[in-house]
N, C-alpha and C positions, 0 to 999 in steps of 0.2 A: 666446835672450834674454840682455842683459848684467845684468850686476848692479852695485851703487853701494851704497857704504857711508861716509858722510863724519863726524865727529866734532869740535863746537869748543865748550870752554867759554864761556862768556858771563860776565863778571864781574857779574852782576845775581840777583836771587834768583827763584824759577819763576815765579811769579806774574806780574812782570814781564817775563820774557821770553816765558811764554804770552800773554798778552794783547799784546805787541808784534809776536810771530808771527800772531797771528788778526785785528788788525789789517791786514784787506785794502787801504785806500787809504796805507798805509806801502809797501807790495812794492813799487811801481814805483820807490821810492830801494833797492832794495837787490835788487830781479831786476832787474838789466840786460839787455837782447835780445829783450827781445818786450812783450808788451802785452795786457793782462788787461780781459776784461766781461763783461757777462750775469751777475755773481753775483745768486745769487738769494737771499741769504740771509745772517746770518751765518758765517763760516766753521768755528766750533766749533761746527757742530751738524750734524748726520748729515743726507742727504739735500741738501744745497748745492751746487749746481753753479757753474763757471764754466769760463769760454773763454779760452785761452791762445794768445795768435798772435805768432809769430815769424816770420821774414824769411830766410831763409840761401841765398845765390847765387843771387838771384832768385824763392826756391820760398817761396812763402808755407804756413806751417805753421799750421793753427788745430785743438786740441784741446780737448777736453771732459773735465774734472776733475768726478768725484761725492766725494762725504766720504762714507765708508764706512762709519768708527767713530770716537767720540771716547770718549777717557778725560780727564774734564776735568785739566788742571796734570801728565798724564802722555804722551799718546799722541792722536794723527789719523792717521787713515786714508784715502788717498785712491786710486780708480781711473777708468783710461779707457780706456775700448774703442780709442780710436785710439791705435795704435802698437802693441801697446798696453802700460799703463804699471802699473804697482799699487806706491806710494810708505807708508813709513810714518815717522813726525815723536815722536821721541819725545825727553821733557824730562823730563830726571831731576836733581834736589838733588843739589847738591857744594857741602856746604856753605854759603856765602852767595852762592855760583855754582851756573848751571844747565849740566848737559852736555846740549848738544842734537845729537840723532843725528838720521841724516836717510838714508833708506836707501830698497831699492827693486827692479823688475826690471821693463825695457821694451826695446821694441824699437823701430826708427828706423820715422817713419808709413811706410804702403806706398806713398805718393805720390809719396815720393823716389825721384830715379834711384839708381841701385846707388851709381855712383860719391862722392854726396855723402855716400850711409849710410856707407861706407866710410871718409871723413873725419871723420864726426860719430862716429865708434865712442868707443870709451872710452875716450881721453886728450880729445876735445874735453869730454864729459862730465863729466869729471874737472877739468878746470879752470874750466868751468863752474859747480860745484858749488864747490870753492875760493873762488870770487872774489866768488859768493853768498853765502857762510857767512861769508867776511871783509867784507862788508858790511854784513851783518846784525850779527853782533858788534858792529863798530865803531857801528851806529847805535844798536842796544839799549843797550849800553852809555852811550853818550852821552845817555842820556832818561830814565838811573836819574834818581828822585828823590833826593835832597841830604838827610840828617836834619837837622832845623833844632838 
């Protein structure tokens, strides 16, 4: 299995960055590469599922995400049998910013030929996970409320 450990304050306070995170029709501005349905639920509540499908050199990828645990304004949990993946979402107070860690351990599906696991290894992962979190910032960020 690889492992992934990513880390980006948010200049926003938890409140606001949880609920901008659980905010499932916000992801598709800020997951780029694939494309999310079948949520069956809120997504801070334990028992949630959704379907994740991505595209890469032809191979269409479709996975099933369950929420595992939630610790409300601290911690989600999420796993899937395909690949398979077990991720955990934790938001912690820094001050009038929130540090959100984003962390995990999965394997590439077995669907894929060797050769593309080989390329998706952990620098595509890696910047994958970068260009996520730099998105997510930039957008949480921009939807802080203003004090009047």
């Amino acid at each position: 299995m690889e492992h992934y450990e990513k880390e980006i304050r948010v200049e926003a306070p938890v409140e606001h960055v949880w609920a901008f995170y659980c905010d499932t029709s916000r992801w598709p501005d800020w997951m780029q590469g694939g494309t999310l349905s079948d949520i069956s639920g809120p997504y801070d509540q334990v028992g949630t599922t959704y379907v994740g499908t991505m595209r890469l050199l032809g191979h269409e990828m479709k996975v099933t995400y369950t929420v595992t645990e939630v610790q409300p304004l601290k911690l989600i949990r999420e796993h899937s049998d395909d690949g398979p993946m077990d991720s955990i979402v934790r938001f912690e107070p820094d001050g009038g910013a929130t540090r959100l860690i984003i962390e995990g351990d999965y394997e590439m599906p077995r669907m894929l030929p060797g050769f593309i696991k080989d390329l998706m290894k952990k620098g595509w992962m890696d910047r994958r996970m970068d260009n996520m979190l730099g998105d997510f910032k930039a957008l949480a960020e921009a939807t802080v409320a203003v004090p009047v």
